[in-house]
C-alpha positions as a Markdown table, in Angstrom:
| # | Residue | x | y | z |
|---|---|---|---|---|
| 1 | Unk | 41.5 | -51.5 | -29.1 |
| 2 | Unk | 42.7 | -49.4 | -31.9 |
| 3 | Unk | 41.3 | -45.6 | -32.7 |
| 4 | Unk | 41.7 | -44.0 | -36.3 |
| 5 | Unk | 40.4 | -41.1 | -38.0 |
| 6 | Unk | 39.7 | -40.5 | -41.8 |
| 7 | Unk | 39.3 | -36.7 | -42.8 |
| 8 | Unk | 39.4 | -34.8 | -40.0 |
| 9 | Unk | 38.5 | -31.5 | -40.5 |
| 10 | Unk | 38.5 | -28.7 | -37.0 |
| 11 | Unk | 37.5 | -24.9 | -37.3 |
| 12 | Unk | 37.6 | -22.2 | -35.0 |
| 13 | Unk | 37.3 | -18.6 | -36.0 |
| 14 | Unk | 37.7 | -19.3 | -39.7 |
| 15 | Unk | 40.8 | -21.1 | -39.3 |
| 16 | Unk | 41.2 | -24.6 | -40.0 |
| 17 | Unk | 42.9 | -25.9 | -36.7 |
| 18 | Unk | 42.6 | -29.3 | -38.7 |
| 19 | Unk | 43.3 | -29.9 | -41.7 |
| 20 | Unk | 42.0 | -33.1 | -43.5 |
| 21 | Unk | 43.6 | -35.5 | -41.1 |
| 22 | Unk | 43.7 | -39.0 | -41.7 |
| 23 | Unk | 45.3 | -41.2 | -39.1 |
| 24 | Unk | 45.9 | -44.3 | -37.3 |
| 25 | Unk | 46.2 | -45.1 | -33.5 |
| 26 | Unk | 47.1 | -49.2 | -33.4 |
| 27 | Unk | 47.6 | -51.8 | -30.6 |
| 28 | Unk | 50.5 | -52.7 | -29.9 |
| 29 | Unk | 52.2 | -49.3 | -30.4 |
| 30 | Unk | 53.5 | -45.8 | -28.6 |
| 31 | Unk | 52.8 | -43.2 | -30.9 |
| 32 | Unk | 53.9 | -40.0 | -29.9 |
| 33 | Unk | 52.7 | -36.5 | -31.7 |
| 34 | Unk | 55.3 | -33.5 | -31.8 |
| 35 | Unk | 55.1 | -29.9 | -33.3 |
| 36 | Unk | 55.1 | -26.5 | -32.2 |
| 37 | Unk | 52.8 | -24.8 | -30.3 |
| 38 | Unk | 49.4 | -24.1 | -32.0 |
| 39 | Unk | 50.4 | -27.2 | -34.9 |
| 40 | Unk | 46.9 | -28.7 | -33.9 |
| 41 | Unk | 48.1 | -31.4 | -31.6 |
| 42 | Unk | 46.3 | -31.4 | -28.9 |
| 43 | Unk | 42.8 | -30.6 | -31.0 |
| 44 | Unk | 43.8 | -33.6 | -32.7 |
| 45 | Unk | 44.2 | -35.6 | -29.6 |
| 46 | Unk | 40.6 | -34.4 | -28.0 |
| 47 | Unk | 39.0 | -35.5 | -31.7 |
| 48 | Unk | 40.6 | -39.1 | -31.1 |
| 49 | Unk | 39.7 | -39.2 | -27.8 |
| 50 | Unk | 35.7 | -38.1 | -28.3 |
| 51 | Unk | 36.5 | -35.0 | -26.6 |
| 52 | Unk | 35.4 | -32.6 | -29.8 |
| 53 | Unk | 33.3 | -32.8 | -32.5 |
| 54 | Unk | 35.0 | -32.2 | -35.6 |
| 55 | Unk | 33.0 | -30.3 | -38.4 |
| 56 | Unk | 33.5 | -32.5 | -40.7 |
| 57 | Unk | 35.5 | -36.2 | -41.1 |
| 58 | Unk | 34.8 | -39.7 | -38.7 |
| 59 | Unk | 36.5 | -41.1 | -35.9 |
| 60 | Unk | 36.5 | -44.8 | -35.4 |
| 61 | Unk | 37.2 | -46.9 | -32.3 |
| 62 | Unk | 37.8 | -50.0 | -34.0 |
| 63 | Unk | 35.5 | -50.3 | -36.5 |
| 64 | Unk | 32.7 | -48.2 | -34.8 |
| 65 | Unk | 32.3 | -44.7 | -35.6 |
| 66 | Unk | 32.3 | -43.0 | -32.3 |
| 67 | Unk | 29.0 | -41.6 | -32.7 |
| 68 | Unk | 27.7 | -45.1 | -32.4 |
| 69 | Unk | 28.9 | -45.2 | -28.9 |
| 70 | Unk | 27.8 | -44.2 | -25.6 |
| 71 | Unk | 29.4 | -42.0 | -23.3 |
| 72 | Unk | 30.1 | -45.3 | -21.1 |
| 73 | Unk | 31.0 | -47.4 | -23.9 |
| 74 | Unk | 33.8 | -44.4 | -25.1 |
| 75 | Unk | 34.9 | -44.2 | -20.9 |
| 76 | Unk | 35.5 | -48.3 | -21.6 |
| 77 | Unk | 37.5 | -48.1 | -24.6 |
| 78 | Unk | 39.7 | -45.3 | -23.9 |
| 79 | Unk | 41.4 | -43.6 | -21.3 |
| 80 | Unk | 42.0 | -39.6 | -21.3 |
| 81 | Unk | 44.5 | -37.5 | -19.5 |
| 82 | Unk | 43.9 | -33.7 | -21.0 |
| 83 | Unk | 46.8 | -31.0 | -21.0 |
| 84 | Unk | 44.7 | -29.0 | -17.7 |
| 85 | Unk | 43.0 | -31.0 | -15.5 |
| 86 | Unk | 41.5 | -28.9 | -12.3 |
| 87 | Unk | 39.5 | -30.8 | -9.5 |
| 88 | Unk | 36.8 | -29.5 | -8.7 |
| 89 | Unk | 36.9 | -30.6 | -4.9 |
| 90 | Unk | 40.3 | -31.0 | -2.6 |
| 91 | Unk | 39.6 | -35.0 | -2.7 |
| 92 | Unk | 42.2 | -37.4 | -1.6 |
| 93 | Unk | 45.0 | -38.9 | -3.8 |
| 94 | Unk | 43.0 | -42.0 | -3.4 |
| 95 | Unk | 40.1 | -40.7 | -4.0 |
| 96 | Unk | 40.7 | -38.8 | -7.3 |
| 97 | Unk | 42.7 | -41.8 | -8.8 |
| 98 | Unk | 39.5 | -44.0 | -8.0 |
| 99 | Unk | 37.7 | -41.3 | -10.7 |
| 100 | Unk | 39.0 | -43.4 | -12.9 |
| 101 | Unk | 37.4 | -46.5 | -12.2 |
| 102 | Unk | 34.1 | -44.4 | -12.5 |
| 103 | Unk | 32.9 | -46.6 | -16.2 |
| 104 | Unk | 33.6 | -49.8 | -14.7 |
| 105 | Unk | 31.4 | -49.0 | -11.5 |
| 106 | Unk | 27.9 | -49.8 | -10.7 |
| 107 | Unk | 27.7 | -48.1 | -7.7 |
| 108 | Unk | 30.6 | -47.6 | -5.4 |
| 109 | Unk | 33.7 | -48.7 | -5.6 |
| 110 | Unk | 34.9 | -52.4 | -5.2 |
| 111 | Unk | 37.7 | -53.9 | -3.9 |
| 112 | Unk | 39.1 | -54.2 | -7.3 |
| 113 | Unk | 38.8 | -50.5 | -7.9 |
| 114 | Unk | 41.2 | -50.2 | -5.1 |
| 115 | Unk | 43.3 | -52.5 | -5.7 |
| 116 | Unk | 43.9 | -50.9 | -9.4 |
| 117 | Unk | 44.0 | -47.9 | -7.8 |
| 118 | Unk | 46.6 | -48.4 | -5.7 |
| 119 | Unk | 48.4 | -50.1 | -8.4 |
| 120 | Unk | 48.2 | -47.2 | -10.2 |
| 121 | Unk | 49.8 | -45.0 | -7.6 |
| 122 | Unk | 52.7 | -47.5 | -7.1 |
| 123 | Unk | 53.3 | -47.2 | -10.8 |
| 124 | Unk | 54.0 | -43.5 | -10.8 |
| 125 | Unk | 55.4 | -43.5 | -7.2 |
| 126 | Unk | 52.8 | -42.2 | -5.0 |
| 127 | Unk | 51.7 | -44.9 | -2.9 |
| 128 | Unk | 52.3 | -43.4 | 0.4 |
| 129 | Unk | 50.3 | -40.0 | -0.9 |
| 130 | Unk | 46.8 | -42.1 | -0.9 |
| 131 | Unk | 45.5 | -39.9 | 2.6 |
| 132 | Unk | 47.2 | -36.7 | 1.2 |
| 133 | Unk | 45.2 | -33.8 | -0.7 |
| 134 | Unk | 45.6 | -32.6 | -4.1 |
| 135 | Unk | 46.1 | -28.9 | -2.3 |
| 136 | Unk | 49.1 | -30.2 | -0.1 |
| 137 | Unk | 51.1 | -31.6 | -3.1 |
| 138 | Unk | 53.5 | -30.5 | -5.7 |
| 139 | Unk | 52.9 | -29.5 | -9.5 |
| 140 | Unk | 54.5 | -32.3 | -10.2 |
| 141 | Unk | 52.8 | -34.6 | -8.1 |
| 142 | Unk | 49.3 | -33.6 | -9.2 |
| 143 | Unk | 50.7 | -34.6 | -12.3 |
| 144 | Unk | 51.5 | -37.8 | -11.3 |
| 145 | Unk | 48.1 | -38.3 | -9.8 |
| 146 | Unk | 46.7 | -37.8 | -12.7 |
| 147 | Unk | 48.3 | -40.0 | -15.1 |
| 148 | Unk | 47.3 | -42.5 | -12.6 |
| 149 | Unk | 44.0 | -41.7 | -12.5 |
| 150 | Unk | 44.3 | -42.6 | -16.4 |
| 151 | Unk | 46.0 | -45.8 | -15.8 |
| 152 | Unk | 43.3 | -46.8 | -13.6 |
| 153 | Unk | 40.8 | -46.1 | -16.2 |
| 154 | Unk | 42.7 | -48.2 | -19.2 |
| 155 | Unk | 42.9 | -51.6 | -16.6 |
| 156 | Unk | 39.3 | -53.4 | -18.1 |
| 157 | Unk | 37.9 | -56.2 | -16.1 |
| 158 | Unk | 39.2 | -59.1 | -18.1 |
| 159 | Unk | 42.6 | -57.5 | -18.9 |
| 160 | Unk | 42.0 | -56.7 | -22.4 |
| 161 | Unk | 44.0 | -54.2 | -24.2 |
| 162 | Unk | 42.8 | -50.7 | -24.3 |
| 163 | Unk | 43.7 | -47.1 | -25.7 |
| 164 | Unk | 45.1 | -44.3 | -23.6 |
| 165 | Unk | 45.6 | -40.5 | -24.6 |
| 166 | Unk | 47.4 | -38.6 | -23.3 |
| 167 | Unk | 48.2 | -34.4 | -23.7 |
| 168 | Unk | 51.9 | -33.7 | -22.1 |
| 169 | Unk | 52.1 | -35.5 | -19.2 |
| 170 | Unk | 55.3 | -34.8 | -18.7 |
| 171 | Unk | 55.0 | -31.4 | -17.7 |
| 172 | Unk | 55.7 | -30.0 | -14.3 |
| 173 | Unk | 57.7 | -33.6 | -14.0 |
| 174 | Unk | 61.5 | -33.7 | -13.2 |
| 175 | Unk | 63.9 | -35.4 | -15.1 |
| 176 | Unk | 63.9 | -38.4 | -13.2 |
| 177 | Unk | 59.7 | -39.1 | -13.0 |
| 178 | Unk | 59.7 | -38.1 | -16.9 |
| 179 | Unk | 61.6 | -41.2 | -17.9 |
| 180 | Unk | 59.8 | -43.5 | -15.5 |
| 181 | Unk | 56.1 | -42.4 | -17.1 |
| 182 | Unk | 57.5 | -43.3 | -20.3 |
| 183 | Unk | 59.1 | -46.5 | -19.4 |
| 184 | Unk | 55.2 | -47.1 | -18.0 |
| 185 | Unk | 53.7 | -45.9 | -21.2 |
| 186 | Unk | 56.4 | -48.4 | -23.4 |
| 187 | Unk | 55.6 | -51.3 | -20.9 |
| 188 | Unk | 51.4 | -50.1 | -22.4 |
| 189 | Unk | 52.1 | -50.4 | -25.7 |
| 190 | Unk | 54.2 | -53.5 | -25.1 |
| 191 | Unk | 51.2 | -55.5 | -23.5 |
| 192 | Unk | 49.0 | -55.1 | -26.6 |
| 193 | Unk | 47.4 | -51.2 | -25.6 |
| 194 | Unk | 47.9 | -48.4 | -28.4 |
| 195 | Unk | 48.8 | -45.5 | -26.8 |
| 196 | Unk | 49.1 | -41.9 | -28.1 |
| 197 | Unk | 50.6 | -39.5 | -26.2 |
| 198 | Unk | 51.9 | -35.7 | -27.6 |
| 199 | Unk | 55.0 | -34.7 | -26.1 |
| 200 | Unk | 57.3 | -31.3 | -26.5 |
| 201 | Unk | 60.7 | -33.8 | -25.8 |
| 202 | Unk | 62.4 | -34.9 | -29.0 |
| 203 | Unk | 64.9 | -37.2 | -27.1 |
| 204 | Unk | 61.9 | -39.1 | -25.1 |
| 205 | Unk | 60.3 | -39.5 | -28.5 |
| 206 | Unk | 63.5 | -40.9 | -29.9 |
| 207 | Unk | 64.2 | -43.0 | -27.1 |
| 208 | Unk | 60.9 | -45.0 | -26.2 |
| 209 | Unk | 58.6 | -44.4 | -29.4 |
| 210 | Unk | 57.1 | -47.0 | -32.1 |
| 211 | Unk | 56.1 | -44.2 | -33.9 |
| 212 | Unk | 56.4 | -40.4 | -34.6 |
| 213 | Unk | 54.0 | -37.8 | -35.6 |
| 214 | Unk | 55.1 | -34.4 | -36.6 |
| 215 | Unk | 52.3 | -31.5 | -37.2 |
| 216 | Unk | 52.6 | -28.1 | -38.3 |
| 217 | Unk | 49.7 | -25.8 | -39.4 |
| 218 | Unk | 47.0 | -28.8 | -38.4 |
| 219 | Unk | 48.2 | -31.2 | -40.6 |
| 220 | Unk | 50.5 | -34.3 | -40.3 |
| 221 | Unk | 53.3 | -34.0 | -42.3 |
| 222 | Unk | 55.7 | -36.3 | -41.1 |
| 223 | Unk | 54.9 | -39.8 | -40.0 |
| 224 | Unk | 57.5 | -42.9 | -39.2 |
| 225 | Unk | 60.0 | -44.7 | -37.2 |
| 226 | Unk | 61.4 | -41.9 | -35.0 |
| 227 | Unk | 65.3 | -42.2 | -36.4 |
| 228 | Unk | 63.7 | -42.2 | -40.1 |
| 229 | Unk | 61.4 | -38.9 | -39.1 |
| 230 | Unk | 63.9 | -36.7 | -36.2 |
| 231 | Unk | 66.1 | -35.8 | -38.6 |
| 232 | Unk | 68.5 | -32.6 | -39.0 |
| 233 | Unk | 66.6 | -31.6 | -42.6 |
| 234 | Unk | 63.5 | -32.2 | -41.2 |
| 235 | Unk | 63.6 | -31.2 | -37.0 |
| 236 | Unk | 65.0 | -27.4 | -39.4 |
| 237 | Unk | 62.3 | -27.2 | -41.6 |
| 238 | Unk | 59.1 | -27.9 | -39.1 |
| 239 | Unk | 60.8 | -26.5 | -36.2 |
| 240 | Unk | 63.7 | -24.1 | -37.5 |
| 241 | Unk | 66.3 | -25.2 | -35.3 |
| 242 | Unk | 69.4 | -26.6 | -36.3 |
| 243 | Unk | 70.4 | -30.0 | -34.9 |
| 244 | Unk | 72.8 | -33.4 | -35.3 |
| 245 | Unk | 71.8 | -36.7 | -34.6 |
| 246 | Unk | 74.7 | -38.7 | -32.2 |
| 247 | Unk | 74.6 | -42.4 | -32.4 |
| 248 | Unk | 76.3 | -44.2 | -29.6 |
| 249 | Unk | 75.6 | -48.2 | -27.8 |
| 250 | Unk | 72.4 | -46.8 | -26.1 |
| 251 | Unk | 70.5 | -45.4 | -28.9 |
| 252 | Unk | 70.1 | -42.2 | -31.2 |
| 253 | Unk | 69.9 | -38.6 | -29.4 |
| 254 | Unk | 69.4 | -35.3 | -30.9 |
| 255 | Unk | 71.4 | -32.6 | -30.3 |
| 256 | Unk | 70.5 | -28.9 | -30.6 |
| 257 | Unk | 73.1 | -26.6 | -32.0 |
């Protein structure tokens, strides 16, 4: 399931947060949106995602306008991790993961829904924190709980591909746990799911991305294979730092001077 956008247009205060944005989110693909802070990222993500109306300008989950679509149909089709995510209740690991299975439910929960469930908590590592409250973990491990909350959300009943969003979910996440989610979120994109994801790590989006976004002042204005668009003349103009690209057997890294 593939999301785009055509003319996306976001105000607050008088000040356009988007700009005209036209954009694609295919299957297949890890697309990964970069800028600095307050370029408009993240309000792009929540217009994608059917989290915020846009004044003007149409989203489209495939070739539906979202507007056509229930809020069960749009809990179907995408999956949704925000930047802040605060439970309301001390639930169990278990429990809050199993949130995610909430479109797919008629009721209660099945044995399926724990079964992807606790697949979902194996993925990111937290399979033995099912019994454990959200108060009695880590930053970092609330993190983790909720990007697998997500991934329980994107598994559909007959395995079709889906789209997950996702707003920095690498944050509060060591080194080690940053690369495993985005091994998870290139495996996604690899079985057929488009998956857009905005990220503050230029490496990461070197390393595992189909696809790079860069926005600055609410628009996109760079777009393309990440070696083609992380470049020294560009990362100085949209972010101002000065940088070298080093090529070696594993890949392309930038380096900040």
């Amino acid at each position: 399931m593939s999301f785009s956008a055509k003319n996306l247009v976001v105000c607050r205060n008088g000040n356009r947060i988007l700009d005209d944005v036209s954009v694609e989110v295919p299957a297949g693909e890890l697309t990964i949106v970069l800028g600095q802070n307050g370029a408009g990222k993240s309000t792009l993500l929540r217009a994608l995602a059917g989290g915020l109306k846009p004044d003007s300008g149409t989203v489209f989950c495939g070739e539906a306008p979202l507007s056509a679509l229930s809020a069960r149909e749009l809990a179907r089709r995408r999956a949704v991790m925000m930047q802040s995510t605060q439970a309301a209740f001390d639930f169990t690991v278990e429990e809050t993961v199993l949130l995610g299975r909430t479109p797919w439910m008629d009721a209660v929960e099945t044995r399926r829904d724990r079964e992807v469930a606790a697949n979902a908590l194996r993925t990111v590592g937290l399979e033995k924190f099912a019994r454990r409250r959200l108060s009695t973990l880590s930053g970092g491990e609330r993190q983790r709980v909720q990007i697998a909350r997500t991934f329980a959300q994107g598994i559909t009943p007959t395995g079709t591909p889906t789209t997950f969003f996702l707003d920095e979910p690498l944050a509060a996440l060591d080194f080690r746990h940053r690369a495993e989610i985005m091994r998870c979120l290139r495996e996604l994109a690899e079985a057929g799911n488009a998956v857009f994801v905005v990220l503050h790590d230029l490496n990461l989006s070197m390393r595992f991305a189909d696809r790079v976004l860069v926005m600055d002042r609410g628009k996109i204005v760079l777009s393309g294979a990440p070696e083609a668009v992380l470049t020294p003349e560009n990362l100085a103009r949209v972010f101002g730092i000065e940088t070298e690209i080093i090529r070696d057997s594993r890949g392309a890294f930038v380096r900040i001077l």
